[in-house]
N, C-alpha and C positions, 0 to 999 in steps of 0.2 A: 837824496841817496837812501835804501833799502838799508833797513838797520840788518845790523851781522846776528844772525840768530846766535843762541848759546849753546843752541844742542849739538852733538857730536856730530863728524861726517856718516855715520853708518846709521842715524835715524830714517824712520820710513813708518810710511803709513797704512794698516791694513784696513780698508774700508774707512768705517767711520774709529775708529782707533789708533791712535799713534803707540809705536815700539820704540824704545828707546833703548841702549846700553851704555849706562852711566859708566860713567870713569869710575876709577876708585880715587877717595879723597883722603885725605892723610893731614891733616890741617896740622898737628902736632908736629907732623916732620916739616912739610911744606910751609907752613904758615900761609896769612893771608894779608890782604894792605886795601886798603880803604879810596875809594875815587869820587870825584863828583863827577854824576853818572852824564856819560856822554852820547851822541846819537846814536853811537853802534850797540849802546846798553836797552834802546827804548825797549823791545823787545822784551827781554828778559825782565823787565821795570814793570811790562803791562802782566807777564805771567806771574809774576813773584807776590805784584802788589795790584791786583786787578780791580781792585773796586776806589783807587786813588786816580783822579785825572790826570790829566797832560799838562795843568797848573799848576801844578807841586814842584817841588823842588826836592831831589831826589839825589841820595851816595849809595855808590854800591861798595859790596862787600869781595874781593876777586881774589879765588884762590892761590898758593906760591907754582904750583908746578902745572897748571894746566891755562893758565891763564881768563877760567869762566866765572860767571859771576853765579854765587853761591848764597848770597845777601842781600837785598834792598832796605833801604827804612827812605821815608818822605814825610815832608812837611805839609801842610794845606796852605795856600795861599789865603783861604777863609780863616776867620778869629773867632775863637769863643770868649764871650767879655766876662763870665761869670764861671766861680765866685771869681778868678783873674783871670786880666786879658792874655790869649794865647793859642798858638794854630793847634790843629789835628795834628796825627800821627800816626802811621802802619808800619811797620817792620817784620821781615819776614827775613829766615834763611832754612835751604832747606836742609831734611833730617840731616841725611846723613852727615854736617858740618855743624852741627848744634852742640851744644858742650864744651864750645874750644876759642868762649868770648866773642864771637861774633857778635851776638845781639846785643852785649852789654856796649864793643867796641860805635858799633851801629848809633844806637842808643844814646851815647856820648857825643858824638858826631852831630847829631840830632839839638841835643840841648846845649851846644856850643853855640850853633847856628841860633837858637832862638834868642839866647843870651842876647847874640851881636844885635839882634832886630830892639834887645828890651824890653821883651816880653816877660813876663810873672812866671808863665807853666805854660804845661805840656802838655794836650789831650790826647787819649785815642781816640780816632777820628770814627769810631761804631761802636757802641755800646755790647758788651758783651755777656754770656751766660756765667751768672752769678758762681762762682768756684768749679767753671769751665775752664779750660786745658787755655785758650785766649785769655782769659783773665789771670787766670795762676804765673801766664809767661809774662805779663805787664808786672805782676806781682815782684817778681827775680829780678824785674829791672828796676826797681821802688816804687812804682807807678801804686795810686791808693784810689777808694774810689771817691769821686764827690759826686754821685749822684746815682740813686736807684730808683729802677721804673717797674712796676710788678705790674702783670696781667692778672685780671682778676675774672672768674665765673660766679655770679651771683642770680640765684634763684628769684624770680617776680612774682611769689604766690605770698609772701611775706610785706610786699613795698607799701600798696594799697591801707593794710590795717595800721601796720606802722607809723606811715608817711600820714596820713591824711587826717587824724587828729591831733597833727604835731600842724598842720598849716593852718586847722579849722582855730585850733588856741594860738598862730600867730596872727590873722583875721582879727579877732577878736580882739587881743591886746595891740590892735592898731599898728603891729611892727608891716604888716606889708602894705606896702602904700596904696589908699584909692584906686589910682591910675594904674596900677600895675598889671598887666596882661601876659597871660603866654598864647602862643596864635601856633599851629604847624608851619616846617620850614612851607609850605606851598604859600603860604598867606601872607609871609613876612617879605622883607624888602633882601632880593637878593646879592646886590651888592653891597649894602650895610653887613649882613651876614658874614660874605667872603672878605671884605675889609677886617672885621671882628678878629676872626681865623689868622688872618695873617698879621695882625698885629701883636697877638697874645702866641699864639702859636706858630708862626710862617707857615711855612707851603711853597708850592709854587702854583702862580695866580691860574694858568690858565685851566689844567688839571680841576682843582680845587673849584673853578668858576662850572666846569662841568659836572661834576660830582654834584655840589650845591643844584643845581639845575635839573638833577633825576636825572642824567644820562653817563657811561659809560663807569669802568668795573669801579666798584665798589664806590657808586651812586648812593649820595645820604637819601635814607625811604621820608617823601614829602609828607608823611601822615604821624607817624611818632617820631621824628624829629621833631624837636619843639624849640621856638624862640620868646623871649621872654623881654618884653618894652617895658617900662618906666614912664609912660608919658608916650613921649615921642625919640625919645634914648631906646638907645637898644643895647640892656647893660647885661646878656649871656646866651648862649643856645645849648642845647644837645644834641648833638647831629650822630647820627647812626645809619648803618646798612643792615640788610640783612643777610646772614653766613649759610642760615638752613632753613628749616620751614618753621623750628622754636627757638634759634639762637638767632640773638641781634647784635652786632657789634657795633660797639660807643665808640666815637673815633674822635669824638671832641665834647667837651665839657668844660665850657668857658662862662665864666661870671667875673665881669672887672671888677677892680681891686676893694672900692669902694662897696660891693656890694656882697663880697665874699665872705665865709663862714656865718651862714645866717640860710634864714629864709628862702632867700631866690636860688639858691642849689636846688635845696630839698624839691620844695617846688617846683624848680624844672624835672627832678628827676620821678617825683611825683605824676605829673603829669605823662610823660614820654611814656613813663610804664604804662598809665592806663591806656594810652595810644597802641601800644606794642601788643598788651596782654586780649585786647578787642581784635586783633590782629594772627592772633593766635604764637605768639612767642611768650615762651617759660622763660629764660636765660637772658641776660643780658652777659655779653665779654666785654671788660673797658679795661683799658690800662690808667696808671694813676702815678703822678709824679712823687716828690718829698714833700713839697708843699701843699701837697691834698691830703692835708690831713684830716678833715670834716669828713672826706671821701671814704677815706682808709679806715677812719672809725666804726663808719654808718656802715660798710662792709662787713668790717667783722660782724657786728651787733645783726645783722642781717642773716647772717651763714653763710658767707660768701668765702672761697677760697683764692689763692694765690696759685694758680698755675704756672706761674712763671717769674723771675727776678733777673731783671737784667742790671748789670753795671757800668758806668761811664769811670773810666779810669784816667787819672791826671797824676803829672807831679808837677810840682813846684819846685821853681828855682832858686830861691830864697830862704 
C-alpha cells in the first residue's frame, strides 16, 4: 500500500521545486499526541528523519487539529558498546511546532523504549558541529557529549626536521625493532591492510577493498600511504588520498594497541610525509579521535590547526 503523504491537498510542483501552503499550527491551543509510527507515516518518517533507515524503529509526533505529523524521533537497530551499550538516535520536528515540548515529549518516548531493551544510553546517531544549532538542540534535551573528533590542517615543511632525529635517537636506543619495516600501501599485503581498517576502524569491506586497491573516489595514493610490519605482523598504516595538487588527506592512522604512543606512529608519519612532500604536497588534513592524544600533541607542537570539532552526543539512563 502507497504510504499517505503528509503534505496538504493544494501541493504542487513547479519544475524541479515543490510549492507548499502549510496550515497554520496552533500546538498551544491544539495540542499534540504521540504514535508508533505507522505505514501511512513512512513517508513523512523518510522527510523528517532522512538519513535514518527503514531499521529503526520510529514514534511520530501528530498534531491536535489537523491530524499531520509535525515530529519524528528513531532509534537504530545498530548498538554503540562504548563507553555504554546503546542504539543511535535522530529526532526532528518541524519549525513552526518547536517550543511547545515536542522534542522533549519525543525524546522521552525514545529513552522509554531503550530502557525496556536495558540499554545504558542514548546516542545521536551523526556526530554533530561542535556549539552548532544540532548540538545545542541534543543539549535542551540533556544529551552531553562523550566523544570529540577535530579535523586538523598541518603544514609538512616542519615534519622531516622534527620527526627524523626523534626516530634516528629511537634506532639508536634500540626502541624500534630490527625487523621493523615500513613499505607503500602498493608493496604491502592488501588484505591484511583492509582487515587492519576494519577491525580498528570498520568500514564497509567492499568500498574500502577498492579504495586500498587505488581505484575509485577517494582511492588511498599507493606511494605515501605507507604500511609499517613487525616481522611478518602488520602492526599500523597511514592511508591517505589526495584533495588538491598540495593537500593530502589522512583518512586512517592506525597502529594496534601494543604498539601505540611510541615509535611506530611517529615513524609512520615520518615517513608518509617524505613520500607526500617528493610528491609535491605541503598539507596534510587528518581527523584525530580522544584517544590520539600522541596525535593531538605532535600537532599542536607542529603548527597545526583545528579546523573543525565535531561532537557525538549521548545520555545516559542511569
Amino acid at each position: 500500500m502507497k504510504p499517505a503523504s503528509i503534505l496538504p491537498d493544494d501541493w504542487h510542483s513547479q519544475g524541479d521545486i515543490a510549492v507548499t501552503a502549510l496550515p497554520l499550527f496552533d500546538i498551544s491551543a491544539d495540542g499534540f499526541s504521540l504514535r508508533t509510527a505507522q505505514a501511512s507515516d513512512a513517508q513523512a518518517c523518510r522527510m523528517l528523519l532522512p538519513a535514518v533507515n527503514a531499521e529503526a524503529s520510529y514514534v511520530v509526533a501528530v498534531d491536535g487539529r489537523h491530524g499531520l505529523v509535525v515530529g519524528a524521533a528513531a532509534v537504530t537497530a545498530a548498538c554503540r558498546q562504548w563507553p555504554v551499550p546503546g542504539p543511535g538516535a535522530m529526532l526532528h520536528v518541524i519549525p513552526p511546532c518547536r517550543r511547545f515540548g515536542i522534542g522533549s515529549a519525543l525524546c522521552s518516548a525514545l529513552l522509554a523504549a531503550v530502557r525496556r531493551q536495558g540499554m545504558g544510553a542514548i546516542y545521536a546517531a551523526r556526530r554533530s558541529l561542535d556549539e552548532g544549532e544540532e548540538t545545542l538542540g541534543w543539549r535542551r534535551l540533556g544529551f552531553t557529549p562523550c566523544e570529540t573528533v577535530q579535523e586538523h590542517q598541518l603544514p609538512l615543511d616542519k615534519f622531516v626536521p622534527r620527526l627524523a632525529p626523534v626516530i634516528e635517537s629511537c634506532r639508536r636506543l634500540g626502541r624500534i625493532p630490527p625487523e621493523a619495516r615500513i613499505v607503500p600501501l602498493y608493496a604491502a599485503d592488501r588484505e591484511q591492510v583492509l582487515q587492519l581498517h576494519l577491525d580498528h576502524l570498520g568500514g564497509e569491506r567492499d568500498s574500502l577493498a577498492q579504495r586500498i586497491s587505488g581505484r575509485g573516489p577517494g582511492a588511498f595514493h599507493p606511494r605515501y600511504s605507507r604500511v609499517l610490519y613487525v616481522g611478518e605482523q602488520l602492526v599500523g598504516c597511514l592511508l591517505a588520498h589526495r584533495e588538491s595538487s598540495t593537500v593530502a588527506s589522512v583518512d586512517a592512522n592506525i597502529v594496534i594497541p601494543e604498539f601505540r604512543n611510541g615509535w611506530a606512529n611517529l615513524w609512520l608519519k615520518l615517513e608518509a610525509t617524505q613520500g607526500a612532500l617528493a610528491l609535491g604536497i605541503t598539507y596534510f588534513h587528518f581527523t584525530s579521535f580522544d584517544h590520539y592524544e600522541d596525535t593531538r600533541s605532535f600537532t599542536a607542537k607542529l603548527g597545526g590547526v583545528v579546523t573543525k570539532t565535531m561532537v557525538l552526543m549521548h545520555r545516559r539512563l542511569t
